[in-house]
VEXDO-974657 format. One record per residue (C-alpha): x, y, z; residue in one letter; residue number from 1. Coordinates in nm, 3 decimals. Example, Ala and Ser with C-alpha at 12.3 -4.5 7.8 and 13.67 -1.06 7.14 Angstrom:
<nodes>
1.230, -0.450, 0.780, A, 1
1.367, -0.106, 0.714, S, 2
</nodes>
This chain:
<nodes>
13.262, 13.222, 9.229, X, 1
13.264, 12.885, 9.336, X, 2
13.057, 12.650, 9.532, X, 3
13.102, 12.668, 9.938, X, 4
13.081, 12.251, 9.999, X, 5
13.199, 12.120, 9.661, X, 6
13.554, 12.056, 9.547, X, 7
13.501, 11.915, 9.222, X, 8
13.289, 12.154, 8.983, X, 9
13.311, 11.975, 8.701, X, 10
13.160, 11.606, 8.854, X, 11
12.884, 11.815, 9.039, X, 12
12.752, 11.927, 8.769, X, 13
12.762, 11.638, 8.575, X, 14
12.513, 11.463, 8.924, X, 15
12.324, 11.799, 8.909, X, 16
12.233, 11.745, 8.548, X, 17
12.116, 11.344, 8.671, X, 18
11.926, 11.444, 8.937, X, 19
11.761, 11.771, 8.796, X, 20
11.661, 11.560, 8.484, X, 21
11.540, 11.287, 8.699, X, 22
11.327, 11.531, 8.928, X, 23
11.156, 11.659, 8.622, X, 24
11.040, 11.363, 8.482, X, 25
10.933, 11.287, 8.825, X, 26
10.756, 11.550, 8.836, X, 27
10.588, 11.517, 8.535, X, 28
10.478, 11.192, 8.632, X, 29
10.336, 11.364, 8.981, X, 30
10.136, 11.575, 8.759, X, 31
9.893, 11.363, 8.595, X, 32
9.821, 11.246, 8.960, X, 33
9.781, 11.575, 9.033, X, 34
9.534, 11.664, 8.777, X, 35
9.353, 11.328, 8.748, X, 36
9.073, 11.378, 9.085, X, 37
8.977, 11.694, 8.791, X, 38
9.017, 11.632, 8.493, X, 39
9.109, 11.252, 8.430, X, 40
9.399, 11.111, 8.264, X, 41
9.276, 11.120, 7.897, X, 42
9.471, 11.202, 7.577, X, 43
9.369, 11.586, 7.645, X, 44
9.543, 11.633, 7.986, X, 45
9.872, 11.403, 7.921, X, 46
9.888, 11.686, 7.621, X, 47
9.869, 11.957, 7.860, X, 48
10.088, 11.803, 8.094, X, 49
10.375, 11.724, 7.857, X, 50
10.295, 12.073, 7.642, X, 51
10.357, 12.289, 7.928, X, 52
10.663, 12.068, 8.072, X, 53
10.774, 12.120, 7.707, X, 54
10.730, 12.533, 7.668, X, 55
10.857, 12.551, 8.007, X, 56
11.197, 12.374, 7.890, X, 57
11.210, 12.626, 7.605, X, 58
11.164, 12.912, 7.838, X, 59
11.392, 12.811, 8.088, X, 60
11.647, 12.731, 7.848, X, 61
11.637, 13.064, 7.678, X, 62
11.602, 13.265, 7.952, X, 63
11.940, 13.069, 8.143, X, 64
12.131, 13.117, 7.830, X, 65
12.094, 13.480, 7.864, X, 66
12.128, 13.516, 8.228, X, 67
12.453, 13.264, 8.246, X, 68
12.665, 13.474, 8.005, X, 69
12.612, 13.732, 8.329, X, 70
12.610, 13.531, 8.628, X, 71
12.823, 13.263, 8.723, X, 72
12.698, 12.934, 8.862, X, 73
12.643, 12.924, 9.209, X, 74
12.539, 13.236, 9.280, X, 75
12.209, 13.199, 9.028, X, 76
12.229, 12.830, 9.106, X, 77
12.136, 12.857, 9.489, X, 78
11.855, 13.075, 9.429, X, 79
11.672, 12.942, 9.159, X, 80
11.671, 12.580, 9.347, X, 81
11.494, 12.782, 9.610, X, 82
11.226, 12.907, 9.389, X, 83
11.137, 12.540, 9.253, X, 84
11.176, 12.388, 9.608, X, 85
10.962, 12.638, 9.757, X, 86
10.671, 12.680, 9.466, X, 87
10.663, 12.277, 9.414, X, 88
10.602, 12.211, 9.779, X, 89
10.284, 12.450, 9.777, X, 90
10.161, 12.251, 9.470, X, 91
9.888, 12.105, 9.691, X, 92
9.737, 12.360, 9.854, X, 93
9.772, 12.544, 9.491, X, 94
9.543, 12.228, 9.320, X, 95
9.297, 12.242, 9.613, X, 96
9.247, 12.589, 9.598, X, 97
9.226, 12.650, 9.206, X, 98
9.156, 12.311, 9.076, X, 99
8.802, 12.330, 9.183, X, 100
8.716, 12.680, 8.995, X, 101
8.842, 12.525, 8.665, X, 102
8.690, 12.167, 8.678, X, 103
8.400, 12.339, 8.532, X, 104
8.541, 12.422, 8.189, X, 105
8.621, 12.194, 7.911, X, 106
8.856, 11.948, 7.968, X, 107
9.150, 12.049, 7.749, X, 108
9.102, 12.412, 7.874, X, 109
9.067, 12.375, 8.243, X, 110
9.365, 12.084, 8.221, X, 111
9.572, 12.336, 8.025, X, 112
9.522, 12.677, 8.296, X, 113
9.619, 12.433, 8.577, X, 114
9.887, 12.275, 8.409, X, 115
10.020, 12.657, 8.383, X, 116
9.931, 12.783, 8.757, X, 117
10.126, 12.425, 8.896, X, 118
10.398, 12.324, 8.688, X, 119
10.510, 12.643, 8.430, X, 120
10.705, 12.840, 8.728, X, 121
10.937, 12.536, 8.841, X, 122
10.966, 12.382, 8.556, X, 123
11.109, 12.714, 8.386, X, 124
11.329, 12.722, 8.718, X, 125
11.453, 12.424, 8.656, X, 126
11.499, 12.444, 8.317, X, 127
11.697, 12.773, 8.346, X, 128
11.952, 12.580, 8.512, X, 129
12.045, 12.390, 8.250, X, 130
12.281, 12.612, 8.011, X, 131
12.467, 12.735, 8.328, X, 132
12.558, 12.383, 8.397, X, 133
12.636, 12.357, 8.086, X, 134
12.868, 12.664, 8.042, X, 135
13.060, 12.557, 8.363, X, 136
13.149, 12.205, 8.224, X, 137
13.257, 12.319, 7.837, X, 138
13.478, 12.558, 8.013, X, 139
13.701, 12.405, 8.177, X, 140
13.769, 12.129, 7.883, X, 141
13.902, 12.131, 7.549, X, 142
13.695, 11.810, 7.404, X, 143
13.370, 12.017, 7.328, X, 144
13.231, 11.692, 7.161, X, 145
13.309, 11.465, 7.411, X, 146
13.142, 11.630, 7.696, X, 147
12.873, 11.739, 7.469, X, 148
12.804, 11.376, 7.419, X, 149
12.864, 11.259, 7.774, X, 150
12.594, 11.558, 7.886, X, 151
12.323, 11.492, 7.644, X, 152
12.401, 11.079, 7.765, X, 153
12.338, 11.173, 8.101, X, 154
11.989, 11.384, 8.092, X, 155
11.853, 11.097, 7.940, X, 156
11.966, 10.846, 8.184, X, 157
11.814, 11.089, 8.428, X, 158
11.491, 11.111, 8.289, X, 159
11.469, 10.727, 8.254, X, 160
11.566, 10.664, 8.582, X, 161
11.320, 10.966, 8.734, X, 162
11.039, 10.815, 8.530, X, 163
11.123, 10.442, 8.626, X, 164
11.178, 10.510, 9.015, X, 165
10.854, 10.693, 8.987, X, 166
10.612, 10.552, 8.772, X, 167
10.689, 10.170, 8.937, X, 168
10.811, 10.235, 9.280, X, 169
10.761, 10.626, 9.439, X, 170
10.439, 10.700, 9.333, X, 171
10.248, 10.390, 9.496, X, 172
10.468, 10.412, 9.754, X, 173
10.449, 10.816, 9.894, X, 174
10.143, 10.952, 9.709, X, 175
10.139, 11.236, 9.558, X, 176
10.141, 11.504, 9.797, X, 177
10.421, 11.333, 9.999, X, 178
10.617, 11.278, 9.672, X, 179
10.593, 11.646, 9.546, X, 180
10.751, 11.727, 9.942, X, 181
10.999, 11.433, 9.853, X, 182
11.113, 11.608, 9.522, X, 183
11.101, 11.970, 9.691, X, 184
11.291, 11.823, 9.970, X, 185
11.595, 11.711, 9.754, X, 186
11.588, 12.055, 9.560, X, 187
11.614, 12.244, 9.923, X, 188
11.956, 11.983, 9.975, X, 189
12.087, 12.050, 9.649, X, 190
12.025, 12.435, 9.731, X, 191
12.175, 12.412, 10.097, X, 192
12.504, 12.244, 9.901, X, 193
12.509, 12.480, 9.599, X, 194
12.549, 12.756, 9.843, X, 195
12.819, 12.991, 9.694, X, 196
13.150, 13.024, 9.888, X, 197
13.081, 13.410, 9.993, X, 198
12.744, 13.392, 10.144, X, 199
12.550, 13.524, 10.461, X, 200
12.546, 13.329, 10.773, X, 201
12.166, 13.425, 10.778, X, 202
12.127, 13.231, 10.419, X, 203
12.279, 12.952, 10.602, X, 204
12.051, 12.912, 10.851, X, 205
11.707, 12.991, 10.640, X, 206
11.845, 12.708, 10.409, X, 207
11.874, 12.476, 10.698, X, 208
11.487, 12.571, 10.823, X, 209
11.353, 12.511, 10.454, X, 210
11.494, 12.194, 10.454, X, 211
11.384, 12.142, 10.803, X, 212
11.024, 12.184, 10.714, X, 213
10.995, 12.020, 10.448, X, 214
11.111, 11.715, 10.619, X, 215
10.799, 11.771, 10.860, X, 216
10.560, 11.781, 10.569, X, 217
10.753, 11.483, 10.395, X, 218
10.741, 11.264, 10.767, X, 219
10.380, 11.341, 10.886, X, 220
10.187, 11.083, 10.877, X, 221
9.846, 11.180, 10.592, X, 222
9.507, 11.172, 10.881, X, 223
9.251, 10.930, 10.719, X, 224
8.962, 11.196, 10.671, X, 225
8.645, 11.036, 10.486, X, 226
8.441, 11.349, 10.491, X, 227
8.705, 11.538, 10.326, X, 228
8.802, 11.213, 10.105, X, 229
9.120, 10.973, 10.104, X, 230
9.352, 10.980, 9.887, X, 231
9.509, 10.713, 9.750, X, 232
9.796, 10.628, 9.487, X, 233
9.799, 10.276, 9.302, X, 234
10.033, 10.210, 9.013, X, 235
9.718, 10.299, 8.765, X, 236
9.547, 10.621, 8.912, X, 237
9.496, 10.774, 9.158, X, 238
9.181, 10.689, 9.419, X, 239
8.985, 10.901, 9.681, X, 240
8.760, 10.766, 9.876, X, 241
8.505, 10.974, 10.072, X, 242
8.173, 10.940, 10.279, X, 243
7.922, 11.213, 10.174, X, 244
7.550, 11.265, 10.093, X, 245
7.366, 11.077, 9.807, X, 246
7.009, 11.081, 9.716, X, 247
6.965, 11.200, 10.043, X, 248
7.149, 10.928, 10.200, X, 249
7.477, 10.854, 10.364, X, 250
7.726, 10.690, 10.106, X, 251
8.085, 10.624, 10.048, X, 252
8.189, 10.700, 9.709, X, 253
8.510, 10.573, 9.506, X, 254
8.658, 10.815, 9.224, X, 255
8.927, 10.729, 8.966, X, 256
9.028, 10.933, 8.741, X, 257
8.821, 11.200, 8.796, X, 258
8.466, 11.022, 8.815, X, 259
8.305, 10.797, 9.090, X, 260
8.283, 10.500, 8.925, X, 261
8.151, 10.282, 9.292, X, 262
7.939, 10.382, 9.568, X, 263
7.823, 10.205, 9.925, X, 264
7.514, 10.264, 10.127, X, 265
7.651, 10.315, 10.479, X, 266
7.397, 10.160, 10.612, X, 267
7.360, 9.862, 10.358, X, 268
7.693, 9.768, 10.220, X, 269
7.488, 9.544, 9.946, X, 270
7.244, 9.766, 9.839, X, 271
7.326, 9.934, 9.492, X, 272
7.378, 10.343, 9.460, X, 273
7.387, 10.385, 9.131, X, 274
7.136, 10.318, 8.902, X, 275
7.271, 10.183, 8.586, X, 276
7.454, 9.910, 8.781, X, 277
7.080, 9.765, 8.845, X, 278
7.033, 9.743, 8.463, X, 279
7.232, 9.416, 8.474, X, 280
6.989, 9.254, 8.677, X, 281
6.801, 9.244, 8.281, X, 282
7.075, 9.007, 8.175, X, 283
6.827, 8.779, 8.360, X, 284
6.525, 8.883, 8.108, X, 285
6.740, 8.852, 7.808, X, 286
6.886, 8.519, 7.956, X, 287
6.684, 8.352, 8.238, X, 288
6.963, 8.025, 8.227, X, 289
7.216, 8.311, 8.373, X, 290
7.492, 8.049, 8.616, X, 291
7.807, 8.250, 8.555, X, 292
7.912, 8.541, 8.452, X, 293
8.225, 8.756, 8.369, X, 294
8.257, 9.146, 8.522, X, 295
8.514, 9.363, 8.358, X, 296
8.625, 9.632, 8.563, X, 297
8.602, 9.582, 8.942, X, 298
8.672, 9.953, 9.155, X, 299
8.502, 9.890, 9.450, X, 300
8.314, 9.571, 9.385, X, 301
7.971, 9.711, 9.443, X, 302
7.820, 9.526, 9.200, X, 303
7.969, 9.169, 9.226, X, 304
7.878, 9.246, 9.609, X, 305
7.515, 9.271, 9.526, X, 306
7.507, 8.956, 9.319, X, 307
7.684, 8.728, 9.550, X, 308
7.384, 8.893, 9.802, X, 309
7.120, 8.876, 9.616, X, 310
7.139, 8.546, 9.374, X, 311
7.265, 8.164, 9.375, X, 312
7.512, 8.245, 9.046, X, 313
7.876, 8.262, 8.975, X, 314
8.076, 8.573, 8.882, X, 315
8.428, 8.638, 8.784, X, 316
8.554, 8.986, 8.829, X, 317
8.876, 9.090, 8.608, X, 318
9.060, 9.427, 8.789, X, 319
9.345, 9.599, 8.636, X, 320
9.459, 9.745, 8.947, X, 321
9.597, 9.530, 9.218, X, 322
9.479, 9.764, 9.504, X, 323
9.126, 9.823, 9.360, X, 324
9.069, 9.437, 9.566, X, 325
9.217, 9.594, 9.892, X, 326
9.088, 9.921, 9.886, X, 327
8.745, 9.738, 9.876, X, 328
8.834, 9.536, 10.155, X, 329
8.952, 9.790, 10.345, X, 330
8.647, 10.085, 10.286, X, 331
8.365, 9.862, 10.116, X, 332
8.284, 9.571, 10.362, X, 333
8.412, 9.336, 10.027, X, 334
8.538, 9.105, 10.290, X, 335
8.289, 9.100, 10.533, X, 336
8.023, 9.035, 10.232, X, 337
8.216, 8.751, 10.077, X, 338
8.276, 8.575, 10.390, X, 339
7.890, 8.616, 10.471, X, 340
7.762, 8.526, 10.116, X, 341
8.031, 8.314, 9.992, X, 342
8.260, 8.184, 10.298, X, 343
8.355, 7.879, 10.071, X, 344
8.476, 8.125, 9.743, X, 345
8.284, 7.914, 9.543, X, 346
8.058, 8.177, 9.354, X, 347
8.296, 8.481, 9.344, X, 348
8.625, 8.456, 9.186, X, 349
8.823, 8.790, 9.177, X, 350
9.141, 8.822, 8.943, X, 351
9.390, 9.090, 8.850, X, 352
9.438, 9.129, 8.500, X, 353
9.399, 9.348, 8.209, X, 354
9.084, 9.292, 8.079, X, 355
9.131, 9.261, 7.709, X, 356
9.424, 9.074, 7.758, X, 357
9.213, 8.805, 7.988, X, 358
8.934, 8.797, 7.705, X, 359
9.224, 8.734, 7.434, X, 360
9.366, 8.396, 7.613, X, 361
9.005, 8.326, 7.817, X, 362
8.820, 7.949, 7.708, X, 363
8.567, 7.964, 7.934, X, 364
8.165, 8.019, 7.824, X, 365
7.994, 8.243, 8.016, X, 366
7.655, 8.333, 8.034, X, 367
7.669, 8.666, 8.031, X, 368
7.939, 8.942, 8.027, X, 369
7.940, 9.265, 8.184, X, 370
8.189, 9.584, 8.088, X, 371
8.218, 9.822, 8.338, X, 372
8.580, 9.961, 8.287, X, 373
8.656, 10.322, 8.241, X, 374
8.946, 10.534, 8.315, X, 375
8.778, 10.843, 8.453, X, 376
8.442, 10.861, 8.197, X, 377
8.634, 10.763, 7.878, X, 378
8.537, 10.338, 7.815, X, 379
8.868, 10.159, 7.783, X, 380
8.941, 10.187, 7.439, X, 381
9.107, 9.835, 7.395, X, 382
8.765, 9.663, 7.496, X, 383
8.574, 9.887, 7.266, X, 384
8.700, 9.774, 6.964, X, 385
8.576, 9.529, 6.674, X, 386
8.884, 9.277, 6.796, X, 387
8.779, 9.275, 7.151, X, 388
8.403, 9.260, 7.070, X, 389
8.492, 8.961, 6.889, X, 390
8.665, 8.813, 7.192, X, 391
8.397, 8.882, 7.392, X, 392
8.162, 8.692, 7.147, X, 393
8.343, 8.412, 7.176, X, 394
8.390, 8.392, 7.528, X, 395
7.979, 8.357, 7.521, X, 396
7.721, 8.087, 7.523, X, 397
7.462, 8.057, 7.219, X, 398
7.249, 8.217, 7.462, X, 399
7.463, 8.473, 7.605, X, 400
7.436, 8.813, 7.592, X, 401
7.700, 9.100, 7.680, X, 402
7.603, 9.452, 7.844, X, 403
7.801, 9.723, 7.799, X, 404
7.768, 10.035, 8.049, X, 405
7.887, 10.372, 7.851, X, 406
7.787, 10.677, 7.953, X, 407
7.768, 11.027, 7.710, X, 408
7.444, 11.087, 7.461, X, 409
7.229, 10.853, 7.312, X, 410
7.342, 10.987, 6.997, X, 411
7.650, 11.125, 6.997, X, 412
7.977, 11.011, 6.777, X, 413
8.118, 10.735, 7.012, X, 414
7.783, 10.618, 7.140, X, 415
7.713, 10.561, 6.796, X, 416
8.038, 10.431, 6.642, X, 417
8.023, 10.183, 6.977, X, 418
7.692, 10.031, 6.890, X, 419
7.789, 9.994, 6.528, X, 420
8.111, 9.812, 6.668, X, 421
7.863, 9.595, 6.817, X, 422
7.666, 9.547, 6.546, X, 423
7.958, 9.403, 6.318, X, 424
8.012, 9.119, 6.537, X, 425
7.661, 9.077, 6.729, X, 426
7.362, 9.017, 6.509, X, 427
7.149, 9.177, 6.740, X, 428
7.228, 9.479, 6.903, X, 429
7.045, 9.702, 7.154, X, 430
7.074, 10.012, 7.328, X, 431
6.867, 10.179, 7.632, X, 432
6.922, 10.449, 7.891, X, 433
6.982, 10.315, 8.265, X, 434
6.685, 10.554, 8.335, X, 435
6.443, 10.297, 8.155, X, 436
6.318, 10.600, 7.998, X, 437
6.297, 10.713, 7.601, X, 438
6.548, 10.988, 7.664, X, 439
6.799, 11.044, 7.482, X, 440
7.035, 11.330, 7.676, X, 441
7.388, 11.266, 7.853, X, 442
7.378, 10.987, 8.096, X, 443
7.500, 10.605, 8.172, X, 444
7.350, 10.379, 7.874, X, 445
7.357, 10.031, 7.853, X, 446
7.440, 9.853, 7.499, X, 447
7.346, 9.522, 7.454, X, 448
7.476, 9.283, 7.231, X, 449
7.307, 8.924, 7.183, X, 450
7.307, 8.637, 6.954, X, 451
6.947, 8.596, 6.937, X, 452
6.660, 8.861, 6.928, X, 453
6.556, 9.063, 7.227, X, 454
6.271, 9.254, 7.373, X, 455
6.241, 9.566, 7.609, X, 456
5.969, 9.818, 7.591, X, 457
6.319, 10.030, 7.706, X, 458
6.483, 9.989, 7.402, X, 459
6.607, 10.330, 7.189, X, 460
6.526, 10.371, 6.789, X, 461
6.826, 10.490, 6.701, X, 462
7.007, 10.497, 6.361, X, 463
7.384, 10.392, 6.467, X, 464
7.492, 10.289, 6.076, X, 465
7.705, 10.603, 6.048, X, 466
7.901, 10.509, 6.307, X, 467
8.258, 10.396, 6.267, X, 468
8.357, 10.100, 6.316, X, 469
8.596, 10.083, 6.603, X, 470
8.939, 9.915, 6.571, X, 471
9.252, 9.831, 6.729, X, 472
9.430, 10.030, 6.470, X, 473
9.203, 10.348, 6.481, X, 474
8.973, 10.439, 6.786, X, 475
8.966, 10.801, 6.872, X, 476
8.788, 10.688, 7.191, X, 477
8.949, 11.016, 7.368, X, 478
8.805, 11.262, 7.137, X, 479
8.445, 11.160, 7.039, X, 480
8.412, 11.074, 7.435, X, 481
8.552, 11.417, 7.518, X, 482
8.356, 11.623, 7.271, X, 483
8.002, 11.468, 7.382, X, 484
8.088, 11.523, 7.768, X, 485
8.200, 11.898, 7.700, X, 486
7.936, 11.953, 7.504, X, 487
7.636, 11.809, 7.677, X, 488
</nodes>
């Protein structure tokens, strides 16, 4: 049996194997985005992600060898590309739905069962097709080495160029409910044209609807909704905004990664809505000469917002993400604040850079120096580590002080190891819950690290000289973070 549209078998398979191989990494890609408004993007979901891509592959491959020694390739070909078309393009209403009854487990478990109900079916789909693709080629050719060769050559160029086009141009681009249509929308095409030569008219014309459809879905246009959140897709993570209700008040929250990391009164854009954030007003106690400071880690600005409102002093603001700036702009008032506060920019200097990499090359002495970047509720492990502490101690007056937010127990193995971190640089270290309180259970805690002693009635006993130090060459941030927050 042959294909209906194709004349050359041979050189259609060879693109099939490209494109499949390119969709799957693609998809792949798609599926951290998927899972990260859940579950993060830690260590613990990329495994789940890549584990289940990786069984899948087995399965499919296993399974195709069987069936291909039966079947020939179009007529298995056509219908399996319908399967994967059809289950990938319900992948979002399948994460809305079920995503929500698993958040609630442990992270590597409730990652893992979603990774299974989203991504095992197609990816077994497509996986299946490989050894029929690869049956057809080796035989109709003699050089069995040669085409092994160029075949193996090709699924890797595929996968490089699925996880290139996607990583650093589709994802940003389409989101990722638009970009799982996208990929659904080329496996309908690739159906439609792998039609076998003796087929229905009626198989036709349901091809030409699926691919019809999922056009529409691909082409409409997302509808803004802040109640039910935005969703938005930067080259980093992926961002929902939404307005809801917070201590009994009207806010507008921004998540990444899983946790909302800023928050807005909407009816005072300056006012602060999470607590912790207020425990760097202290810097003040600890340091009343306070005239500039460095932020690290930006989302939504709220804090820099409040300090360009509420005092005379100067803050720098390093951002990783490029569209963190305009997504505050856009939903956060940042611009209307800064040209009320600061018309001149003279007090509030926002740059986009990686923060450890700004500390490594930075000569400027700041007063103080706040860290505030997470992905999800896992600290970024490059600024938690002796080298970067070090950096940070440098970049510091004699009277500086640096305030760390982290959030987990009091006691548990990172908190711990962190502080100790601290301690090897600092000579004075510190630690207290953003509730001002002696309590020592699961919340946001702010470490502080000084050069000369402190004082606050808020300050925790706590016995951190167990604790690892933290280093650039081991820091199993992703672990001790994810065993205190599953276990809390």
């Amino acid at each position: 049996m042959e294909f209906k549209f194709i004349r050359n078998q041979t050189k259609y398979c060879f693109i099939l194997f490209f494109i499949l191989n390119a969709l799957e990494m693609l998809l792949e890609l798609v599926a951290s985005r998927v899972m990260s408004p859940y579950f993060g993007t830690s260590t613990a979901v990329w495994t789940a992600i890549i584990g289940i891509i990786l069984l899948s592959a087995s399965i499919g491959n296993i399974f195709g060898g069987k069936i291909s020694e039966k079947r020939d390739v179009p007529e298995v070909l056509f219908f399996i590309l319908f399967i994967s078309a059809l289950f990938i393009a319900l992948i979002p209403k399948l994460s809305s739905t079920i995503n929500p009854f698993l958040v609630g487990l442990d992270v590597r478990l409730g990652s893992l069962f979603s990774s299974i109900i989203l991504f095992l079916i197609p990816s077994i789909m497509i996986s299946i097709i490989t050894p029929f693709l690869i049956k057809s080629i080796l035989s109709k050719t003699d050089l069995i080495g040669e085409f092994s060769g160029k075949i193996q050559a090709i699924i890797a160029i595929g996968s490089l160029f699925g996880t290139f086009i996607g990583g650093f141009l589709l994802i940003p681009i389409f989101g990722t409910n638009h970009l799982l249509y996208l990929i659904s929308l080329v496996l309908f095409i690739l159906m439609f044209i792998s039609i076998p030569k003796k087929v229905e008219k009626s198989i036709l014309i349901i091809s030409v609807i699926f691919i019809f459809i999922t056009i529409i879905l691909f082409i409409i246009p997302v509808k803004e909704d802040l109640e039910k959140g935005v969703s938005l897709d930067t080259k980093y993570s992926r961002i929902i905004v939404q307005d809801t209700i917070y201590n009994n008040q009207p806010v507008r929250l921004y998540k990444s990664s899983g946790a909302y990391s800023s928050g807005m009164y909407l009816d005072d854009e300056t006012k602060l809505v999470f607590d912790y954030t207020a425990c760097y007003n202290d810097s003040f106690n600890y340091n009343p000469n306070i005239e500039n400071v460095l932020m690290i880690g930006g989302a939504a600005y709220s804090y820099p917002k409040y300090w360009i409102s509420h005092t005379d002093k100067k803050m720098t603001v390093v951002e990783i993400d490029p569209e963190a700036e305009k997504i505050a702009r856009k939903y956060f008032k940042l611009t209307d604040i800064i040209e009320k506060y600061d018309k001149n920019n003279e007090r509030l200097t926002l740059l986009t850079d990686d923060g450890r990499i700004y500390l490594n090359n930075n000569k400027i002495k700041y007063d103080a120096i706040f860290n505030d970047a997470f992905s999800g509720t896992i600290p970024v492990s490059t600024l938690a580590t002796q080298e970067a502490v070090q950096n940070i101690y440098n970049s510091l007056t004699e009277d500086g002080i640096y305030m760390s937010n982290i959030l987990g127990e009091a006691e548990s193995e990172f908190m711990i190891s962190e502080v100790n971190t601290i301690k090897s640089v600092f000579p004075y270290v510190y630690i207290y819950n953003s509730n001002k309180k002696q309590d020592k259970t699961y919340g946001n805690y702010i470490v502080v690290g000084s050069k000369k002693p402190l004082n606050n009635e808020a300050f925790l006993n706590i016995d951190y000289s167990k604790g690892l130090i933290l280093t650039d060459d081991y820091a199993p941030i992703d672990k001790m973070v994810g065993d205190s927050y599953f276990n809390h």
